[in-house]
FIVOMAR-59254 format. One record per residue: x, y, z of N, C-alpha, C, O in turn; residue in three letters; residue number from 1. Coordinates in pm, whole numbers, plus 50000, padded with zeros to 5 digits. Layout:
N
     n_x     n_y     n_z    ca_x    ca_y    ca_z     c_x     c_y     c_z     o_x     o_y     o_z   resn   resi
       X       Y       Z       X       Y       Z       X       Y       Z       X       Y       Z    ala    NUM
...
END
This chain:
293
     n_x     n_y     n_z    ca_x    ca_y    ca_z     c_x     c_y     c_z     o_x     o_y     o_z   resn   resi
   50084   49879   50000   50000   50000   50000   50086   50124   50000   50196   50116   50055    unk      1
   50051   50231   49948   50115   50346   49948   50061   50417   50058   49944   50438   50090    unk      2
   50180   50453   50117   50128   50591   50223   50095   50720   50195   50168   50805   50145    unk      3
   49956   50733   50240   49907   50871   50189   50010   50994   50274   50044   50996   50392    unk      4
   50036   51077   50178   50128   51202   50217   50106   51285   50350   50000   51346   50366    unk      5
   50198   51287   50437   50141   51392   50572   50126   51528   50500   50230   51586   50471    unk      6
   50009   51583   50468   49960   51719   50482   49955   51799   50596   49934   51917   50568    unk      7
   49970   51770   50750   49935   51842   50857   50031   51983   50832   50013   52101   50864    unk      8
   50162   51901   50747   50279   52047   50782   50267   52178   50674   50339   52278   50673    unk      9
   50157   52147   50584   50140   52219   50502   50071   52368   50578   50065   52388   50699    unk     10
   50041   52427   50509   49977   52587   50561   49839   52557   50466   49844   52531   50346    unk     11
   49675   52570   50574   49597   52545   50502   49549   52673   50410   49598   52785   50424    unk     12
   49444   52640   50310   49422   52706   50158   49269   52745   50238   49181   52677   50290    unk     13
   49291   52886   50218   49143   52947   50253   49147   53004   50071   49244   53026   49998    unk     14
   48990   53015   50044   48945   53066   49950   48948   53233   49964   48932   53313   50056    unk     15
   48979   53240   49820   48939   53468   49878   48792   53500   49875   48698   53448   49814    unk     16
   48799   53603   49962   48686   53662   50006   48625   53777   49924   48694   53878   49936    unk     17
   48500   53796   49833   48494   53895   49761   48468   54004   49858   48416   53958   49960    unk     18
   48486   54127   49863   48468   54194   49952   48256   54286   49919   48210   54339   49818    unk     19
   48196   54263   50049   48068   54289   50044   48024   54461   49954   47922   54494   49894    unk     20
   48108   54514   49974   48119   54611   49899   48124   54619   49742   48057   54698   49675    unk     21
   48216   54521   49690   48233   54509   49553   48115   54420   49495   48126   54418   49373    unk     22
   48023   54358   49531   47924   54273   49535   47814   54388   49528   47735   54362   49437    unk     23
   47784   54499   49589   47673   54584   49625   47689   54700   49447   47608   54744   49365    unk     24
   47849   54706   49463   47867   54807   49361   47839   54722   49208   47797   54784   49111    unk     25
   47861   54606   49205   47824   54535   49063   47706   54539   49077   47656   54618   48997    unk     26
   47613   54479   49159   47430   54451   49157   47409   54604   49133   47330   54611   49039    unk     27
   47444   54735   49176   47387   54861   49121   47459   54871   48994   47415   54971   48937    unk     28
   47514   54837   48950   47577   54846   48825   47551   54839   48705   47577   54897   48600    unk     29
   47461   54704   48763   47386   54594   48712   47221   54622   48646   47158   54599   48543    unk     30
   47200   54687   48783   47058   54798   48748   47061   54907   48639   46980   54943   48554    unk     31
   47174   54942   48669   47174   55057   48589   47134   55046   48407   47081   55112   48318    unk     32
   47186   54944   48426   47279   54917   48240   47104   54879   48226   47038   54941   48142    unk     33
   47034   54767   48319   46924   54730   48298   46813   54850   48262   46732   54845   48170    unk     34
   46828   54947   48348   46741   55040   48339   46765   55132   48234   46666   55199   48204    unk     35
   46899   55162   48150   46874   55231   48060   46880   55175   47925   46864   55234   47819    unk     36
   46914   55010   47952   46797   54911   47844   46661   54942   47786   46618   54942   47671    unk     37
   46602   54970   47917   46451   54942   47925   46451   55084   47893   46417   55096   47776    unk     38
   46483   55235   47966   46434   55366   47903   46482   55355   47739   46398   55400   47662    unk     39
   46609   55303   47676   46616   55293   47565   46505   55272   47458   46477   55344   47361    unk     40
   46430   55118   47513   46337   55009   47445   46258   55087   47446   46204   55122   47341    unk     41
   46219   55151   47584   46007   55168   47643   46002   55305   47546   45894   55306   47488    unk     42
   46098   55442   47504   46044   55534   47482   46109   55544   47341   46107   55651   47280    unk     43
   46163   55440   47291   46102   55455   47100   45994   55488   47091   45903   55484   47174    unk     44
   45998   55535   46951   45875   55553   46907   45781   55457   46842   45680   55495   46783    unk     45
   45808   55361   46851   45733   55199   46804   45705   55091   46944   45663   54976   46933    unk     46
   45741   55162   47079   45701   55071   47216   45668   55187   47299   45702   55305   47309    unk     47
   45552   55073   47380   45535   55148   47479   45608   55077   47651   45633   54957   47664    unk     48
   45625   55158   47740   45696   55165   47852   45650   55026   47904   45723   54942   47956    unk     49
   45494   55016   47879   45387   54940   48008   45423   54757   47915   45418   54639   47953    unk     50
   45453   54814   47809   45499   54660   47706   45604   54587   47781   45621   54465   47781    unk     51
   45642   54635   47816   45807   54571   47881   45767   54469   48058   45816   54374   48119    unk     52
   45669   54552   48073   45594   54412   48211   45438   54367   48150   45355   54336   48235    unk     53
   45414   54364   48064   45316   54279   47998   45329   54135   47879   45410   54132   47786    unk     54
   45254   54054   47904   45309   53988   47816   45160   53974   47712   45054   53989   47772    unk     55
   45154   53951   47593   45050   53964   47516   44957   53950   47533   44871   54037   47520    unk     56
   44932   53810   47576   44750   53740   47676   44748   53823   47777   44626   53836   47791    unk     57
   44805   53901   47870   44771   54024   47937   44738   54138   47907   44648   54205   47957    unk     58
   44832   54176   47796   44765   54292   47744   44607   54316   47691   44532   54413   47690    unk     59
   44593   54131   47633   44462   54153   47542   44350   54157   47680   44259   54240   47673    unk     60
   44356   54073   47795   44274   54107   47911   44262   54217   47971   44166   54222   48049    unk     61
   44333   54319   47962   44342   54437   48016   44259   54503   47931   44176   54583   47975    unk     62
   44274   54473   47781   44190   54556   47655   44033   54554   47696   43966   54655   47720    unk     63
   43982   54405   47701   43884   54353   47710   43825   54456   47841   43723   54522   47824    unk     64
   43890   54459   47951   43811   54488   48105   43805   54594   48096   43726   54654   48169    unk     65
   43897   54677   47988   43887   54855   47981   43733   54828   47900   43633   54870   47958    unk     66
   43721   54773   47796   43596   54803   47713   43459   54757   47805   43363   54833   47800    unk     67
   43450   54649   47877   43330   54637   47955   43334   54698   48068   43232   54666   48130    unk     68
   43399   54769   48128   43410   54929   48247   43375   55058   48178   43329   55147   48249    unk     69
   43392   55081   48048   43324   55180   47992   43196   55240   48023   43100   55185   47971    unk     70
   43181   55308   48072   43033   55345   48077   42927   55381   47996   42936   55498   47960    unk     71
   42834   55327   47957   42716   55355   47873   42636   55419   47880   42540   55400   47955    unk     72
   42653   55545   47779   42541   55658   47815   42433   55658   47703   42413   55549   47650    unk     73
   42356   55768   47657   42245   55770   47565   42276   55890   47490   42183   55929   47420    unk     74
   42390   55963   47488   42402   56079   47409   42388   56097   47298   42332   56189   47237    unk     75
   42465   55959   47246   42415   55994   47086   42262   55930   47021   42250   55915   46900    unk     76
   42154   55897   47111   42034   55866   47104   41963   56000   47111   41869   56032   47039    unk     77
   42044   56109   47249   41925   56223   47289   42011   56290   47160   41930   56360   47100    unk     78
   42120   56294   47105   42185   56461   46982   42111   56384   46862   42140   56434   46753    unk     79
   42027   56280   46855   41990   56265   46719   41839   56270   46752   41770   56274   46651    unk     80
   41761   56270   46888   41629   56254   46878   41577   56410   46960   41464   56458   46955    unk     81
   41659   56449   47010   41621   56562   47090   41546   56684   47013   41453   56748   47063    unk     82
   41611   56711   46862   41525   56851   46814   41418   56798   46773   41352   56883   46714    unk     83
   41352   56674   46776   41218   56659   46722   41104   56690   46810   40984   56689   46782    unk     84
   41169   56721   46930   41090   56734   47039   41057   56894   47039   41134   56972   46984    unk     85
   40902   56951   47125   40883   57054   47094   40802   57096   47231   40688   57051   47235    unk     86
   40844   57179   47349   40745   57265   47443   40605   57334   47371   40602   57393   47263    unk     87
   40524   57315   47437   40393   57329   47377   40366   57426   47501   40408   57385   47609    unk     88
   40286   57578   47498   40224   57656   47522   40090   57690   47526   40085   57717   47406    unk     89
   39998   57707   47557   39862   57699   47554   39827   57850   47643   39887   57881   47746    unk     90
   39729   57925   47587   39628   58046   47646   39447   57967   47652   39391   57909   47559    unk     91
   39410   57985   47745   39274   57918   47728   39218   58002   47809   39265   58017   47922    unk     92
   39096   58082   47762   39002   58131   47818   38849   58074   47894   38744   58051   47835    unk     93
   38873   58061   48023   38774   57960   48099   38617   58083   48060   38591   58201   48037    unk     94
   38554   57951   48074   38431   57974   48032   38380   58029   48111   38449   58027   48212    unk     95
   38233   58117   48134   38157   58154   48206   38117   58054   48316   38097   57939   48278    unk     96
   38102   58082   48456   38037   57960   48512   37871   57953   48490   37781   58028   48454    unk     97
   37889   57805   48539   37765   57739   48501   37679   57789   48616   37732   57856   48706    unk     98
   37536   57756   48618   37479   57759   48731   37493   57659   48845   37472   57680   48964    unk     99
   37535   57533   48780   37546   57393   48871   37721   57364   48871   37787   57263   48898    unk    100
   37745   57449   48844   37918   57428   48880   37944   57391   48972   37997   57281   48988    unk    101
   37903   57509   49103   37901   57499   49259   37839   57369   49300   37827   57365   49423    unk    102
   37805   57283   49251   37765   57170   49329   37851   57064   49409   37928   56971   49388    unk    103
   37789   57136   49520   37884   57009   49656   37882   56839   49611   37978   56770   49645    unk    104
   37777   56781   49539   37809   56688   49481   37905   56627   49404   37931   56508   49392    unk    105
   37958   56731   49349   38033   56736   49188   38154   56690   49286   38206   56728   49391    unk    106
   38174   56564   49171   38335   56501   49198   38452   56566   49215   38554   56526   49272    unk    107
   38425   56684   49153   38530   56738   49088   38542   56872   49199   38592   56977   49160    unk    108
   38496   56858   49331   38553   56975   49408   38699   56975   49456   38778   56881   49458    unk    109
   38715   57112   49498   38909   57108   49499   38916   56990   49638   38833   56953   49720    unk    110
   39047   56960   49613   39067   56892   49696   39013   56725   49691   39065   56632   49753    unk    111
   38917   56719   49615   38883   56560   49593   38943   56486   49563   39033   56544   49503    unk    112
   38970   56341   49560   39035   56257   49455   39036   56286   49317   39131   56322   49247    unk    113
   38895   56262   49283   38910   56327   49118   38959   56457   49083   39014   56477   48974    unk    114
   38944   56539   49164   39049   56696   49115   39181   56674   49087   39256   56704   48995    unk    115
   39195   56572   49264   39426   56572   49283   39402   56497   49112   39438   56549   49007    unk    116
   39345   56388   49123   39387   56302   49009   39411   56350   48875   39487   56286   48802    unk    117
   39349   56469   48828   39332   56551   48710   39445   56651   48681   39520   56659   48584    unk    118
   39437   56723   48791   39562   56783   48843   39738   56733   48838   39836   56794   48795    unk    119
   39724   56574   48913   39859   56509   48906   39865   56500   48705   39978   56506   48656    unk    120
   39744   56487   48611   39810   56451   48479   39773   56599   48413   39727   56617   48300    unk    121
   39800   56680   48493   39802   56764   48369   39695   56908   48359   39728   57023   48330    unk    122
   39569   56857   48392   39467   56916   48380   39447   57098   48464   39427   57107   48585    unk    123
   39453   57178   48405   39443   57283   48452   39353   57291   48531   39251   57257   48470    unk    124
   39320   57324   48665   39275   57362   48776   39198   57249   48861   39113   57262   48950    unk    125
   39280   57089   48781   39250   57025   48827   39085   56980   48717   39066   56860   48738    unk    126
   39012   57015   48651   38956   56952   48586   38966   56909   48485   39031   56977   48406    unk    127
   38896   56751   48425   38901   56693   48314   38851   56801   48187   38802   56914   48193    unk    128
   38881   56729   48095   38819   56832   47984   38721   56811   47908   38695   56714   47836    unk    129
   38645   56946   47934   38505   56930   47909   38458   57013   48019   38353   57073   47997    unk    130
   38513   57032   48137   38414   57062   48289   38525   57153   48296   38579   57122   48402    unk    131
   38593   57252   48243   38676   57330   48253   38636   57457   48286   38543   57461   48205    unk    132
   38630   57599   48357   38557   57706   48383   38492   57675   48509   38559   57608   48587    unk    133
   38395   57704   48539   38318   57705   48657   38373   57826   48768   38449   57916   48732    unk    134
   38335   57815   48875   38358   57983   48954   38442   58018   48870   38394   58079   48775    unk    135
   38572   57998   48868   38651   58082   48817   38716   58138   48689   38830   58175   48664    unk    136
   38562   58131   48591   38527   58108   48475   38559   58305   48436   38538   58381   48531    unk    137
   38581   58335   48374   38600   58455   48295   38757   58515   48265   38775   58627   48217    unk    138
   38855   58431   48298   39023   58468   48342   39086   58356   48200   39023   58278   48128    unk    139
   39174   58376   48203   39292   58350   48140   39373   58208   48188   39450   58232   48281    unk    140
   39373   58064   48144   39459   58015   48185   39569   57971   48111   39552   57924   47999    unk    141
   39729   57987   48183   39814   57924   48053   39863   57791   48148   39865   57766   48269    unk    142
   39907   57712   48009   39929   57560   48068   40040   57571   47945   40069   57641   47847    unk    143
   40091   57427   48036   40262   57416   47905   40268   57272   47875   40199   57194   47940    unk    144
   40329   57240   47802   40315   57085   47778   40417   57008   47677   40482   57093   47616    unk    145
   40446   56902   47645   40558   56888   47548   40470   56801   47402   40374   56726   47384    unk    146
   40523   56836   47363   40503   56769   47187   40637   56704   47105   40752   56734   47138    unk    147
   40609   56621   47007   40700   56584   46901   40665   56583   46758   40586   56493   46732    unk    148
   40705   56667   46642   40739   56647   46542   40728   56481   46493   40807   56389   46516    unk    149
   40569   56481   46398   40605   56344   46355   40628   56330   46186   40634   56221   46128    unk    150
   40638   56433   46134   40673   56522   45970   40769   56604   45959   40834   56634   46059    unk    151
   40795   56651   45852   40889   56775   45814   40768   56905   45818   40783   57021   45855    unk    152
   40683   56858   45780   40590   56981   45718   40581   57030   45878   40596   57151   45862    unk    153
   40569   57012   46004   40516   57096   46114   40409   56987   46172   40327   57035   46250    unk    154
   40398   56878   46150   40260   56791   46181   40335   56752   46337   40453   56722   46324    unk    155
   40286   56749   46480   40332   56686   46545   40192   56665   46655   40081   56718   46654    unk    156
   40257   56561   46748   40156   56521   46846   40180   56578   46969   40282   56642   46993    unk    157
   40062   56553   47075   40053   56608   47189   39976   56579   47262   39871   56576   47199    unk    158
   39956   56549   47376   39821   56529   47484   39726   56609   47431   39752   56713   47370    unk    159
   39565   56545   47461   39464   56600   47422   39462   56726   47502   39456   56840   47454    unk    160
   39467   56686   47659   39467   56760   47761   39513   56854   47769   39465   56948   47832    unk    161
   39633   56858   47700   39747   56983   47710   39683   57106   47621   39698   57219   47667    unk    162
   39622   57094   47511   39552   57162   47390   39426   57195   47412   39383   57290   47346    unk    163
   39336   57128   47507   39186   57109   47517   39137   57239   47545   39166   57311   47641    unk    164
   39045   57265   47431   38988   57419   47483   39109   57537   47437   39077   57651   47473    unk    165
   39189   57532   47393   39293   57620   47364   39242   57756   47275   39167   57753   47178    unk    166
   39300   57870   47334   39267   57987   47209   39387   57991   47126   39380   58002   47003    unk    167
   39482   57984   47179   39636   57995   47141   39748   57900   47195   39784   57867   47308    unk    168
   39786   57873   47071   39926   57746   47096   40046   57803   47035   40063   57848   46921    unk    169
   40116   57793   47121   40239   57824   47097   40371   57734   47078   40374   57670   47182    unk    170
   40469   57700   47010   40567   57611   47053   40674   57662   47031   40695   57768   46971    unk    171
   40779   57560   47099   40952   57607   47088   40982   57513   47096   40948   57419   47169    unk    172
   41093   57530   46978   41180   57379   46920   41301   57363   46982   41293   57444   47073    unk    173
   41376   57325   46988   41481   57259   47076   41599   57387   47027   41672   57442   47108    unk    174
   41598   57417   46882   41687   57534   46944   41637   57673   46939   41693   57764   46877    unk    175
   41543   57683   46998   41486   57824   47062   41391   57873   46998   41324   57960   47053    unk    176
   41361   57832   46865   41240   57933   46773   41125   57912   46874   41105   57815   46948    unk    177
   41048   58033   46860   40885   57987   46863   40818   58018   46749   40836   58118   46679    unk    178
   40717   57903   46727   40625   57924   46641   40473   57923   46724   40449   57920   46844    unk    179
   40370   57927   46590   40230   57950   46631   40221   57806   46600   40315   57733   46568    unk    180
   40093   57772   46612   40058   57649   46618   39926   57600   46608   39869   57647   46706    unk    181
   39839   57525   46539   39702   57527   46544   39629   57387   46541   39647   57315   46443    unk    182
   39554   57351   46634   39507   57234   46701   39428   57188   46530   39356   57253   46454    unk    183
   39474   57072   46524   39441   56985   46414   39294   56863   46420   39199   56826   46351    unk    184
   39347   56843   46527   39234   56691   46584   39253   56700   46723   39335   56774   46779    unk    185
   39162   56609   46787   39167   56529   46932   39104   56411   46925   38999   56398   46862    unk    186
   39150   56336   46976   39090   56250   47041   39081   56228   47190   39174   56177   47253    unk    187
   38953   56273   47256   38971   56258   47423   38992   56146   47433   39098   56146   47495    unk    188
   38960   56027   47411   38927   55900   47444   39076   55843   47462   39096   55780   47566    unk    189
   39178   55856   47377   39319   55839   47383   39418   55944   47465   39524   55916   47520    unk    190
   39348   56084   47460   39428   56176   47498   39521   56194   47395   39639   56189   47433    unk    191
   39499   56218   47258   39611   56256   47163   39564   56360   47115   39443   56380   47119    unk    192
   39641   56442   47064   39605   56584   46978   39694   56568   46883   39809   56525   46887    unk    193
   39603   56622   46768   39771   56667   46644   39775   56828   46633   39666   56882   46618    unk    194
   39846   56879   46638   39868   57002   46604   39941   57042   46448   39977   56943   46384    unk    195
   39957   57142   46401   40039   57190   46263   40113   57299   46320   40052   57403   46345    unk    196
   40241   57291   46346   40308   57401   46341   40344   57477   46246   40411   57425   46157    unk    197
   40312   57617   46237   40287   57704   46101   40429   57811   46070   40469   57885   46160    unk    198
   40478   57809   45972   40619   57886   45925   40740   57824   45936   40851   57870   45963    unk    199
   40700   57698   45908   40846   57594   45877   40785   57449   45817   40684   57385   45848    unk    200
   40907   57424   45704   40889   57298   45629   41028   57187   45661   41057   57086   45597    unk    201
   41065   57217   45724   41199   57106   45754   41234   57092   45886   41344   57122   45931    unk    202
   41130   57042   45954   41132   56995   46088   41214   56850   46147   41155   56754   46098    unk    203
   41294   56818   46208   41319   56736   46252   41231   56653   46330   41197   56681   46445    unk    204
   41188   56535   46258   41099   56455   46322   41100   56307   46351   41167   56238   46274    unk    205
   41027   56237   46464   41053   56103   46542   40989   56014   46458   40890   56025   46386    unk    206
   41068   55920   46481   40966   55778   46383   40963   55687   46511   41036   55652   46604    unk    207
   40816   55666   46454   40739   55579   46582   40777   55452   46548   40803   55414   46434    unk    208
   40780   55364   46683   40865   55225   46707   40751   55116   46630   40656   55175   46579    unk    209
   40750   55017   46621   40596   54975   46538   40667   54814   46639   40620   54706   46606    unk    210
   40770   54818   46748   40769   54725   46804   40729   54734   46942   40727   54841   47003    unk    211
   40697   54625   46990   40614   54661   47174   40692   54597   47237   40730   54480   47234    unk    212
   40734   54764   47348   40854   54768   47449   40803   54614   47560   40697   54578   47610    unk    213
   40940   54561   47559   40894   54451   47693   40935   54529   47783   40992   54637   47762    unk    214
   40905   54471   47912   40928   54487   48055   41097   54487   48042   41156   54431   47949    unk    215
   41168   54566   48161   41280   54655   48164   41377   54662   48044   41499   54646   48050    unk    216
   41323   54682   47965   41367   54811   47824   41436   54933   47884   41419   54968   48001    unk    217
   41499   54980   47816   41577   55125   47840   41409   55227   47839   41296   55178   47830    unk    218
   41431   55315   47846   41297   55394   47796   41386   55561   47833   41451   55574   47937    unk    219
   41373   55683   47723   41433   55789   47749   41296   55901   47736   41241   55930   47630    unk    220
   41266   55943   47842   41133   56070   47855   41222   56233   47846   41285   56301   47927    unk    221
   41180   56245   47680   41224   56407   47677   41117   56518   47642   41035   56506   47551    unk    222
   41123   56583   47691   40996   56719   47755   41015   56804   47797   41136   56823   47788    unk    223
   40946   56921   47871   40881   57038   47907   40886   57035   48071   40842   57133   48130    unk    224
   40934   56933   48140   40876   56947   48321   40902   57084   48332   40990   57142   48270    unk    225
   40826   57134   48412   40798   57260   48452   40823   57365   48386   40871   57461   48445    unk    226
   40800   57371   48261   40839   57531   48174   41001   57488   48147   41061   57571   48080    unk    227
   41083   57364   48190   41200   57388   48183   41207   57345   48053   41279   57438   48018    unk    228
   41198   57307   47991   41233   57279   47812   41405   57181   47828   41503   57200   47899    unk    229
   41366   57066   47712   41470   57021   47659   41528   56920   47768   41646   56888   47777    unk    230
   41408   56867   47863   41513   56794   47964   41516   56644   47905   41459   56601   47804    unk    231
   41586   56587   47980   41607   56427   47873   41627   56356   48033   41706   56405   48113    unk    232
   41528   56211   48071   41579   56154   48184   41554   56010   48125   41495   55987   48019    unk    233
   41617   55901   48227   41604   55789   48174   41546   55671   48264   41526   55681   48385    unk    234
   41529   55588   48209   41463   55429   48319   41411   55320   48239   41430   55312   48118    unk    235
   41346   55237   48308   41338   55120   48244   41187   55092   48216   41114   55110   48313    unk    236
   41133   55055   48111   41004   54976   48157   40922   54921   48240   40907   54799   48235    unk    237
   40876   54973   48304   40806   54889   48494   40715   54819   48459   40722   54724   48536    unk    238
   40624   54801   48387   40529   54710   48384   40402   54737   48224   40403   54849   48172    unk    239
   40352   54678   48192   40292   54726   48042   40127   54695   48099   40087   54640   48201    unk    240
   40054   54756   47984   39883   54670   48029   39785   54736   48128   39668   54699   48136    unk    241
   39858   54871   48233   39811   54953   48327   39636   55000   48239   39609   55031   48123    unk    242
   39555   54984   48363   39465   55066   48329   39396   55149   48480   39305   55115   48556    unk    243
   39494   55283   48478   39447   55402   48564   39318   55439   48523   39325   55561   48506    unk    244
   39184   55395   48494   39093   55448   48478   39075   55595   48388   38994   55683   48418    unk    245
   39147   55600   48300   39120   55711   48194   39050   55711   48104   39043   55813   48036    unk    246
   38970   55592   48070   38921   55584   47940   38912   55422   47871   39011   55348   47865    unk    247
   38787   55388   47827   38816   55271   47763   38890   55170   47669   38864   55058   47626    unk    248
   39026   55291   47651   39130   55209   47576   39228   55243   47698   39313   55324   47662    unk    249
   39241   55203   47842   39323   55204   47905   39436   55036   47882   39418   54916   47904    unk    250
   39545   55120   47829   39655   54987   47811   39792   55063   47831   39860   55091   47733    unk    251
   39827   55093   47946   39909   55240   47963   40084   55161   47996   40101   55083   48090    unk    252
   40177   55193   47914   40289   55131   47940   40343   55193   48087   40328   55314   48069    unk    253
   40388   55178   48200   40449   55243   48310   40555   55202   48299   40591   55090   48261    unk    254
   40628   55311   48338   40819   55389   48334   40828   55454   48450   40756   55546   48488    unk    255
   40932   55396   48515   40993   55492   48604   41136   55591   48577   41209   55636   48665    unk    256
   41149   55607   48442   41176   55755   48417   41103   55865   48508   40982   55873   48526    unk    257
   41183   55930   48551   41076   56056   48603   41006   56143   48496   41068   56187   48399    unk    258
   40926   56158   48510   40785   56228   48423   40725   56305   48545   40666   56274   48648    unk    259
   40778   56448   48473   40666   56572   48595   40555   56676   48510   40551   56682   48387    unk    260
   40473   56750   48595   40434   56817   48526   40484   56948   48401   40562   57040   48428    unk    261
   40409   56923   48248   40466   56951   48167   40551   56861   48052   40603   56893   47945    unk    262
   40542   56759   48110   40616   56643   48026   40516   56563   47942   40544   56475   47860    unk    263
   40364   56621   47984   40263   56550   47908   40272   56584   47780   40308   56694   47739    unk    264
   40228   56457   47691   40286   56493   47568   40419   56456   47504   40398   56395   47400    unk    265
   40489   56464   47519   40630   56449   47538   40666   56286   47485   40592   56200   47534    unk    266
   40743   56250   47416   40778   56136   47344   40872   56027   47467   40938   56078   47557    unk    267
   40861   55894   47449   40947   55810   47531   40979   55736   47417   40908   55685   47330    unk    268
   41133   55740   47438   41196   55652   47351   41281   55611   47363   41377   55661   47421    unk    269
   41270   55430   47276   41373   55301   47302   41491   55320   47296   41535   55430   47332    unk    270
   41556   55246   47262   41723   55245   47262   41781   55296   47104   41890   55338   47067    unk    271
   41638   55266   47025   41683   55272   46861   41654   55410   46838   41675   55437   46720    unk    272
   41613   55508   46905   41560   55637   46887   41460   55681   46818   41467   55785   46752    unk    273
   41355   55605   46826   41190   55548   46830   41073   55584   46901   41086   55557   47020    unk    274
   40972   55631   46877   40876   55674   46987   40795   55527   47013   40728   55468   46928    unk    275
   40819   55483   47155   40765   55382   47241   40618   55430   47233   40550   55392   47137    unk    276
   40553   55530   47345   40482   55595   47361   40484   55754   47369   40573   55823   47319    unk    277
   40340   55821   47460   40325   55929   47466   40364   55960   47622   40310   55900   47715    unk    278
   40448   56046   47637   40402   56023   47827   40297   56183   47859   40295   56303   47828    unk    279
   40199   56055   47963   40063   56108   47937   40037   56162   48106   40004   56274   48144    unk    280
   40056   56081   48160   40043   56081   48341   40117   56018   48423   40175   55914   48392    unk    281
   40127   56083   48556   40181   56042   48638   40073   56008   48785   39965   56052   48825    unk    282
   40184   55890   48839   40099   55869   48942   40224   55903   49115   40326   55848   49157    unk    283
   40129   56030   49169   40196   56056   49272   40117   56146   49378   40030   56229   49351    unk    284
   40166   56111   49504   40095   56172   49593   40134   56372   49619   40067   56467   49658    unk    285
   40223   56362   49589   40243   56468   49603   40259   56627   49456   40257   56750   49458    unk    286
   40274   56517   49351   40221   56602   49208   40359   56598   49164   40372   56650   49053    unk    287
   40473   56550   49218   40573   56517   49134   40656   56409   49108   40617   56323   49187    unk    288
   40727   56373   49059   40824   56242   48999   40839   56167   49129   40893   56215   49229    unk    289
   40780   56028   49120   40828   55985   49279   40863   55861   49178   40879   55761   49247    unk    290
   40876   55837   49063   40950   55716   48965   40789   55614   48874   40801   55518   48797    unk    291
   40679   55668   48913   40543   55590   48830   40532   55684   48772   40533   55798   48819    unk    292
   40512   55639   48604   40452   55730   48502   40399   55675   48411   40346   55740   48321    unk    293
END
């Protein structure tokens, strides 16, 4: 056997030590060159910065979640349907009273159900039309109301109610004209009026939907609430088939769009920029938008 060599007398072999310092100064060194890699790459003009920590199937998920977070509005439904719409004005001179006006019987005293009820849709002093005047029969009443353009020629529609008995109609189109205006037809039984607006042939006008809105549909109510002209609100379909006791073709679509007074008349329309219906009444205890119309 061979004898393995005495090593004890040797001097032992330590490894060198990099010093912790020279280790700290390469890793920043290291960054550096990295980082002005990446400002090099990210701010060509053919990359972007955010490319360099994305990898493609991320980017395209990020695309996707930006487009369904978008928010969905109706603007370009109200800038293409809005000038067809038209504030309607009315002067009506109440009639002489009757002798049986004053009757404590009569449904129609202030304050009754049937008054609020006449009142909440519209009806000047609270009566239906037809029973209009009484005491306070010899005065002046004005009422306001909304309409839509359903021609070029000036032909548009309107609540019966809003027109009923009228001496003078007035309207204003969405960008500010007024014209005169002159009651064409009624029908009480529907509550529709046509009117002709007189000194214009190129009206912007609505085309009626010829499809039947289902239950929560978009629905957009633009009108007249309170003398304010041009308002646009929105909601859904609440329920179809309503019959509030108005008349024997009661089949009344309800929206909780807000609808206030002045909006009678006034067009509701789908998503395609279509007249659904007319908005005709509201139902509220207090005479304004509580979301039933």
């Amino acid at each position: 056997m061979t004898d393995r060599p005495d090593l004890s007398s040797l001097p032992s072999y330590k490894a060198p030590k990099r010093s912790l310092l020279s280790a700290r100064k390469l890793a920043l060194m290291a960054s550096v060159v990295a980082g002005l890699g990446a400002a090099t790459y990210g701010f060509s003009p053919t990359h972007n910065p955010a490319d360099l920590f994305t990898t493609p199937a991320h980017a395209q998920v990020n695309n996707e979640v930006k487009k369904v977070q978008q928010p969905v509005g109706f603007a370009d439904i109200v800038e293409r349907v809005k000038p067809s719409v038209i504030s309607v004005k009315v002067n009506i001179r109440e009639k002489v009273a009757k002798d049986d006006s004053n009757n404590d019987d009569s449904p129609f005293q202030p304050g009754s159900p049937m008054e609020r009820f006449f009142r909440r849709f519209g009806g000047p002093d609270g009566l239906p039309p037809g029973l209009r005047g009484g005491p306070r029969g010899g005065g002046v009443v004005t009422g306001q109301g909304s309409g839509f353009f359903i021609s070029a020629d000036g032909y548009a529609v309107t609540n019966n109610h809003v027109v009923d008995g009228a001496d003078k109609v007035e309207v204003t189109t969405d960008d500010g004209k007024t014209f005169s205006a002159k009651v064409i037809g009624t029908d009480p039984r529907t509550d529709l009026a046509l009117i002709k607006v007189e000194g214009g042939s190129n009206f912007q006008f609505a085309k009626l939907s010829d499809t039947k809105p289902r239950i929560g549909d978009w629905v957009l109510a633009v009108g007249n609430p309170f003398g304010l002209g041009g308002t646009v609100t929105a909601g859904i379909v609440s329920a179809s088939g309503r019959d509030i006791g108005n008349g024997p073709y009661d089949d009344f679509i309800q929206i909780d769009a807000p609808v206030n007074k002045g909006n009678s008349g006034g067009p509701a329309f789908d998503v395609s920029g279509e007249v659904m219906g007319v908005n005709t009444a509201i139902y509220s205890p207090s005479g304004g938008s509580v979301g039933i119309a």
